[in-house]
Every structure is written in C-alpha cells, then in structure tokens.
KEKE-3310 file (N, C-alpha, C; in steps of 0.2 Angstrom, whole numbers, plus 5000, padded with zeros to 4 digits):
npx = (4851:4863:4881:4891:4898:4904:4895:4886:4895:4901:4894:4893:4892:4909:4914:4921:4939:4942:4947:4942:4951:4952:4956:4960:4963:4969:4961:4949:4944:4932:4923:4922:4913:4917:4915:4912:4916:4927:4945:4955:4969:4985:4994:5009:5027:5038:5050:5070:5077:5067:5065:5077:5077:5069:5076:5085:5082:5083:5093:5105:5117:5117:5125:5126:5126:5118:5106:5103:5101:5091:5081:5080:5076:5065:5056:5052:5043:5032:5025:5031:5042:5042:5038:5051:5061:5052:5056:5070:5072:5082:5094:5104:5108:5111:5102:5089:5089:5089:5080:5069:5069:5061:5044:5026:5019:5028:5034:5023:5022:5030:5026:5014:5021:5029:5018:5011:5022:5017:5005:5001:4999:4998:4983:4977:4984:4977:4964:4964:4969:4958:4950:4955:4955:4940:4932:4923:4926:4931:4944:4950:4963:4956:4943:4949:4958:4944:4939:4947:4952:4965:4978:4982:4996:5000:4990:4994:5006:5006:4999:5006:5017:5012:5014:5024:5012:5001:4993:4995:4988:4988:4976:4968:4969:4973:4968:4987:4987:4975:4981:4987:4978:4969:4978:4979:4965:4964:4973:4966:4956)
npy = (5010:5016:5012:5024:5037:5044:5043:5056:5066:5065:5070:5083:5101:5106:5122:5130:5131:5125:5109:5092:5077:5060:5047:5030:5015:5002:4990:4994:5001:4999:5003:5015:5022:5029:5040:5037:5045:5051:5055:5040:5037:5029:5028:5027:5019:5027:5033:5029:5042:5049:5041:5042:5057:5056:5047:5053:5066:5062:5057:5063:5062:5051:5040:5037:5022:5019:5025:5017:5005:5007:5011:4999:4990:4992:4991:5004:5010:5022:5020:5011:5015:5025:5018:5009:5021:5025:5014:5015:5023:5033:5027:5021:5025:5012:5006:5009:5005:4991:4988:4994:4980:4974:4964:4972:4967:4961:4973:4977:4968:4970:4984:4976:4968:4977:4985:4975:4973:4985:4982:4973:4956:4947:4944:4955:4963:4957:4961:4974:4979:4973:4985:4995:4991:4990:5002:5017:5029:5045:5040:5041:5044:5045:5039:5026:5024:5021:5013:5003:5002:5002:5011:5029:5029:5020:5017:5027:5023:5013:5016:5025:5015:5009:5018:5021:5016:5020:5037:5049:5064:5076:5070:5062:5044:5036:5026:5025:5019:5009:4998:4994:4995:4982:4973:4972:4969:4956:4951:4952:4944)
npz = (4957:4960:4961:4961:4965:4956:4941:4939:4943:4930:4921:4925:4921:4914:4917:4905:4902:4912:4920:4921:4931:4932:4943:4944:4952:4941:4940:4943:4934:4925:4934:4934:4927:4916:4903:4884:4877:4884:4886:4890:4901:4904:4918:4922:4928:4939:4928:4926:4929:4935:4946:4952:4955:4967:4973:4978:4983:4996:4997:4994:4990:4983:4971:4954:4950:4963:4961:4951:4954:4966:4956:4949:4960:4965:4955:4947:4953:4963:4974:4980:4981:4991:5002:5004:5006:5018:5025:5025:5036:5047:5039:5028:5009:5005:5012:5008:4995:4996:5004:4996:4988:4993:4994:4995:5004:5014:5019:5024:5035:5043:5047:5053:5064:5070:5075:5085:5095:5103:5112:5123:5122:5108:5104:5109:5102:5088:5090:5091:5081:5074:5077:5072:5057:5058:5062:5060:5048:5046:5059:5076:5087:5099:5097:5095:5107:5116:5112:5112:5126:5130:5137:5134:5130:5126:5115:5105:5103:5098:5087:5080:5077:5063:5057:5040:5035:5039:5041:5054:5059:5066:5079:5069:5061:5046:5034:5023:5009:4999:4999:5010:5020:5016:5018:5033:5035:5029:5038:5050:5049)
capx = (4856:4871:4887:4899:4896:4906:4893:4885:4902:4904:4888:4893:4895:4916:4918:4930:4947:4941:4948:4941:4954:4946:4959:4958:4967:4969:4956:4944:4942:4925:4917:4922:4907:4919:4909:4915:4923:4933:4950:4959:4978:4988:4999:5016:5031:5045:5058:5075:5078:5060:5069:5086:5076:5065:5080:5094:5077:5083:5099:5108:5125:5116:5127:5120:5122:5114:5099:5100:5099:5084:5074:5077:5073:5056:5053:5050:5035:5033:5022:5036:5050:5041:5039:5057:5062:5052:5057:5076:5073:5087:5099:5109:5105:5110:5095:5084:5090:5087:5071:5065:5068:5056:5036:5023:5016:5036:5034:5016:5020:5035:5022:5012:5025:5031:5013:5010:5025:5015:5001:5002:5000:4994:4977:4977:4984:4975:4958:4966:4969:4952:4947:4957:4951:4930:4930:4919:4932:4938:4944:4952:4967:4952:4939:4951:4957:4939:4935:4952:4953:4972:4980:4984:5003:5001:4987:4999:5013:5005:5000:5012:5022:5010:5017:5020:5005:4993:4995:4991:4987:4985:4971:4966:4970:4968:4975:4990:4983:4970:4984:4989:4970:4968:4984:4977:4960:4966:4977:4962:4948)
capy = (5011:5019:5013:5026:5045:5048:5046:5061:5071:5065:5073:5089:5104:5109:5128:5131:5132:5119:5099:5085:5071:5056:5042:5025:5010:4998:4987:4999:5004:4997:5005:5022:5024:5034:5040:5033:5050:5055:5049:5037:5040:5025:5031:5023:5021:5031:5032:5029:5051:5050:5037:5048:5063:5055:5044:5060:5071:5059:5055:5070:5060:5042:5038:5032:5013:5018:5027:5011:4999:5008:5010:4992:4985:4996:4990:5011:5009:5025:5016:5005:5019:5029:5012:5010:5027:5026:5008:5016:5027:5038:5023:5024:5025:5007:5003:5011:4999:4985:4988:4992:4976:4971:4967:4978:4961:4960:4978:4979:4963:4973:4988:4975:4965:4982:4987:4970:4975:4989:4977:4967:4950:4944:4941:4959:4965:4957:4965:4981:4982:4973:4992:5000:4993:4993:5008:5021:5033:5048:5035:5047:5041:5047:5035:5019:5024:5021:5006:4996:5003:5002:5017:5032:5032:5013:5017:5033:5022:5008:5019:5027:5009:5008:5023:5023:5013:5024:5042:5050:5070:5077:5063:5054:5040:5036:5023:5027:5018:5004:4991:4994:4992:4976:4969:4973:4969:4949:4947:4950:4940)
capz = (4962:4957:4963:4960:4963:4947:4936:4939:4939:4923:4920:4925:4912:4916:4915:4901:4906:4918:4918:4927:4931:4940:4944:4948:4951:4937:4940:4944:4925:4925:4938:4935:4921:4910:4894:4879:4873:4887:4886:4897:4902:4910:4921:4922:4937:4939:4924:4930:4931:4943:4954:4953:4958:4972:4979:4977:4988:5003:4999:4989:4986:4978:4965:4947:4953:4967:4957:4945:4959:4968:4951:4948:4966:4965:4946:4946:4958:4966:4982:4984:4984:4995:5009:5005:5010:5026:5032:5029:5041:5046:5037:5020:5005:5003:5017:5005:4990:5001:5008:4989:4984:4996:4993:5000:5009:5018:5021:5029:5039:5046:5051:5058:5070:5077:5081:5089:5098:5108:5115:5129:5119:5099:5105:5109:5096:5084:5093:5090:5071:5069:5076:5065:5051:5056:5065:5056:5047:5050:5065:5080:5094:5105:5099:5098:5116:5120:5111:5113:5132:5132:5140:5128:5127:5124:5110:5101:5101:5094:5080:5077:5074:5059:5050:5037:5033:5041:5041:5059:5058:5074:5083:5064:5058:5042:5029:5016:5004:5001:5001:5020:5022:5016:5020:5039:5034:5028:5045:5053:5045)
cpx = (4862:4878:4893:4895:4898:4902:4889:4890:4903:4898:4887:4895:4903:4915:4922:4935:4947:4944:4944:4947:4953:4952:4957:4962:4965:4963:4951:4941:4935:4922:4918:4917:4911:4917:4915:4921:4926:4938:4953:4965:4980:4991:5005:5020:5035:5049:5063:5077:5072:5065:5077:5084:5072:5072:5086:5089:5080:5090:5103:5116:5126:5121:5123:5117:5119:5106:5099:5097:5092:5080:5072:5076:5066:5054:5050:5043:5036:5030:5027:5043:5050:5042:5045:5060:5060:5054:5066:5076:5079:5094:5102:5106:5105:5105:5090:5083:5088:5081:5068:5065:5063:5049:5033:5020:5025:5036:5028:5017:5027:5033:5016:5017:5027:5025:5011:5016:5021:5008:5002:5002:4997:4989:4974:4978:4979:4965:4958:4966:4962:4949:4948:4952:4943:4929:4928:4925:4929:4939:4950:4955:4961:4947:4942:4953:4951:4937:4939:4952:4959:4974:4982:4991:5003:4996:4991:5003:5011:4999:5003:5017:5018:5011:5022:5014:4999:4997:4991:4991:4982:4981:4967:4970:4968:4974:4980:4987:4981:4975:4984:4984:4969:4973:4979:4971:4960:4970:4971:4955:4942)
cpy = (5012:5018:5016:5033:5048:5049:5052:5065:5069:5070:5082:5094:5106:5116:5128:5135:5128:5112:5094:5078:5067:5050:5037:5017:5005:4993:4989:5001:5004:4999:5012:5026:5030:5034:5041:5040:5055:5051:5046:5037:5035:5031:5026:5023:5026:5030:5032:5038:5051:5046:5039:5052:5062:5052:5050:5068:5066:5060:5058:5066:5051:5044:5037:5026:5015:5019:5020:5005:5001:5009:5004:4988:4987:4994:4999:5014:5015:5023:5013:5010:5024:5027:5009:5013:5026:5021:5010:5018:5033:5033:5026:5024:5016:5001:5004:5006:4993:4985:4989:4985:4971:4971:4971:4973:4961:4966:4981:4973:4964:4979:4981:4972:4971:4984:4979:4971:4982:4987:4974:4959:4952:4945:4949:4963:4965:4960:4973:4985:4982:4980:4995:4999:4993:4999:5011:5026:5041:5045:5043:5042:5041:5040:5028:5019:5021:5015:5004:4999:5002:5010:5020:5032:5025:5014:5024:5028:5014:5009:5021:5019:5007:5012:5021:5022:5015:5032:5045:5060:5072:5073:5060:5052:5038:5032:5025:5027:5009:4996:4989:4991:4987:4970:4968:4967:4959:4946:4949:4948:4944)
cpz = (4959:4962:4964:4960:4957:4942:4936:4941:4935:4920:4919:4921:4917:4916:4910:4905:4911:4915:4923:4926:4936:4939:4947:4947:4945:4936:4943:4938:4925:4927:4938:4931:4915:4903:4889:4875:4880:4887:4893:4896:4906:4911:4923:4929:4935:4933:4930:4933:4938:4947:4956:4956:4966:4978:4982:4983:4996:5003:4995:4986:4982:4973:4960:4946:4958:4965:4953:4951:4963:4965:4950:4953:4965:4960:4944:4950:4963:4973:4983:4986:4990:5003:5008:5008:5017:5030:5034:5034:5039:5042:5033:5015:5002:5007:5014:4998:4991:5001:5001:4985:4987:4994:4998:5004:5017:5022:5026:5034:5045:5051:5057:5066:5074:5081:5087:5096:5105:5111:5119:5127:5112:5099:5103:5104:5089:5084:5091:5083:5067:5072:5073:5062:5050:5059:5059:5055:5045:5058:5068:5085:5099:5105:5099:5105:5119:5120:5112:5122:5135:5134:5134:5126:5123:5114:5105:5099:5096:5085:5078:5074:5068:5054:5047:5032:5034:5041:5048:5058:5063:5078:5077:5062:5052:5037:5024:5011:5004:5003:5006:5021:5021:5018:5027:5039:5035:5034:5051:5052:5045)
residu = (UNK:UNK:UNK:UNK:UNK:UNK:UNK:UNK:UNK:UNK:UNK:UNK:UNK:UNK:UNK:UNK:UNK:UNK:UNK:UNK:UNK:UNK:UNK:UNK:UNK:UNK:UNK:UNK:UNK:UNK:UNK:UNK:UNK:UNK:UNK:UNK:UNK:UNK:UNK:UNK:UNK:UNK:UNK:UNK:UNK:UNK:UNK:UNK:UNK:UNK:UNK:UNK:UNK:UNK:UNK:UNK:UNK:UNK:UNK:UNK:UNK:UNK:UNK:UNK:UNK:UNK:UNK:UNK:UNK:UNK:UNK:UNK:UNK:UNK:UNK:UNK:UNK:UNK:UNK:UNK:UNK:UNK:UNK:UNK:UNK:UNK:UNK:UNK:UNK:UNK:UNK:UNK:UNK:UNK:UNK:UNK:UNK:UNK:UNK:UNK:UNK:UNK:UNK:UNK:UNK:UNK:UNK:UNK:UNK:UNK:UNK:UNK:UNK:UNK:UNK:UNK:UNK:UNK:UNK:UNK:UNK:UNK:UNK:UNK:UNK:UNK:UNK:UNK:UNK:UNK:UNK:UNK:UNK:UNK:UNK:UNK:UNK:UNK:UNK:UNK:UNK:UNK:UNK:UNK:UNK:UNK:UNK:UNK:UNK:UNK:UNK:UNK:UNK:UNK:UNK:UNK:UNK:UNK:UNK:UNK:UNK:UNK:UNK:UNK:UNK:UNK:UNK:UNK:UNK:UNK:UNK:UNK:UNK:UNK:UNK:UNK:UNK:UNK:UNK:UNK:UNK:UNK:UNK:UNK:UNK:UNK:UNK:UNK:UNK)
# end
C-alpha cells in the first residue's frame, strides 16, 4: 500500500530540459519518498527587500520603518503577510503592521467569529463549518446550501466571512491552506 502518489512520479523518466519540483511542508519530508539523489532545497521567508516588495504591492508609499516593521511582525512569513494584508482590508499600512504581528490562530479565530456572525446561533454555526470541513471536496455553495438548509444569501455570506481562509471561485469552496483547515477542523472536534 503506497501512501503517497509521489513515488511513482519520482519514478518517471523527466524529458530533458524538463524539471520535476515536488514541495512539501517541513514535516512532510518523510513521506514524500524523495530518492537519495535528488536534491532537497529549504525554502526560506521573505528577506526584508521580499516584504518591501510585497507590502509597497498594496501600499506603494510604506516607508522603510514601515517595511522593517511588517518584515519583523511576519518574522518574513509570506502566509502571515498575505493574512495580514487581507485582514487590513481597505486600512493603512499601519493596519497591515498590526495585523502581521498577529498569529495565524488570532487570525483564523477572527474568520471564524465573523462567519458565526452569519448563522442564526453558535450551535448553528458550528454545524455549518463541521460541513465545510467533511464535505466531499471540490465542496460547491450549491451543495452546502443543500446540506446546511440555510437560505442562499445567508450560506454566500457566511462564506464569504471566511475569506481569506477559504478561497470561493465561482460556486467552490476550497481551503487557502491546510492551516485554515485544521484550525476549522479542531473548533469543530
């Protein structure tokens, strides 16, 4: 039983002038079956220039203390500058600074109180996410409409309050990344 469809793409002959790049989170190493001579490449965060260029993409008049200050709120963390970015909103750059010195627990516990906010009660809500996260995925506003039975503007807008922790794309929903998901996943046992 093979746990991981990688090892037979590692198996594959490349074409020349062809690459294979297989990524995976830090503590995944182990199950990716990487053979002994292919190299492995951390990946790093942002240098302070990356989180100049990412925060100056939003906010074209950051300062240099404002770049130092949003590099070292995020520790360089490009997932944390991105959920910085969206929790500013349309703010300042100094709501972007802010919000990166935040964790991604503070940040996902932020998406979840707003979606609780488009629910009729707690109870409800927390029925609602445990669809999210066991529905069969690619999950569709059409089929949670079906399962949670709440109206559709109420089920749009109570996904939508979970961006940008999920991504909606036309009628799917689909996690950012796995953190969202188990954040989710641990608030609803």
């Amino acid at each position: 039983d093979d746990p991981t469809f990688l090892t037979k793409l590692w198996a594959l002959r490349i074409p020349e002038g062809a690459g294979l790049v297989i990524t995976c989170r830090t503590g995944r190493r182990d199950t990716v079956g990487r053979p002994v001579d292919v190299r492995e490449v951390p990946l790093r965060g942002f240098d302070i220039a990356a989180s100049g260029a990412y925060l100056r993409a939003r906010f074209p008049d950051a300062t240099d203390e404002d770049v130092s200050a949003f590099h070292r709120n995020s520790a360089g963390n490009p997932r944390m500058q991105f959920y910085a970015l969206a929790e500013a909103g349309t703010g300042s750059v100094k709501d972007a600074i802010a919000q990166a010195d935040r964790t991604p627990s503070d940040l996902f516990a932020d998406l979840l109180a707003a979606a609780v906010r488009h629910v009729p009660d707690e109870r409800s809500a927390h029925d609602r996410l445990a669809e999210l996260v066991c529905l069969t995925k690619p999950l569709t506003t059409g089929r949670l409409l079906t399962v949670s039975g709440m109206a559709a503007d109420r089920v749009r807008a109570f996904c939508a309050s979970l961006v940008p922790g999920v991504v909606i794309d036309d009628d799917v929903i689909a996690f950012r990344d796995e953190d969202f998901a188990n954040f989710l996943r641990s608030e609803v046992g």
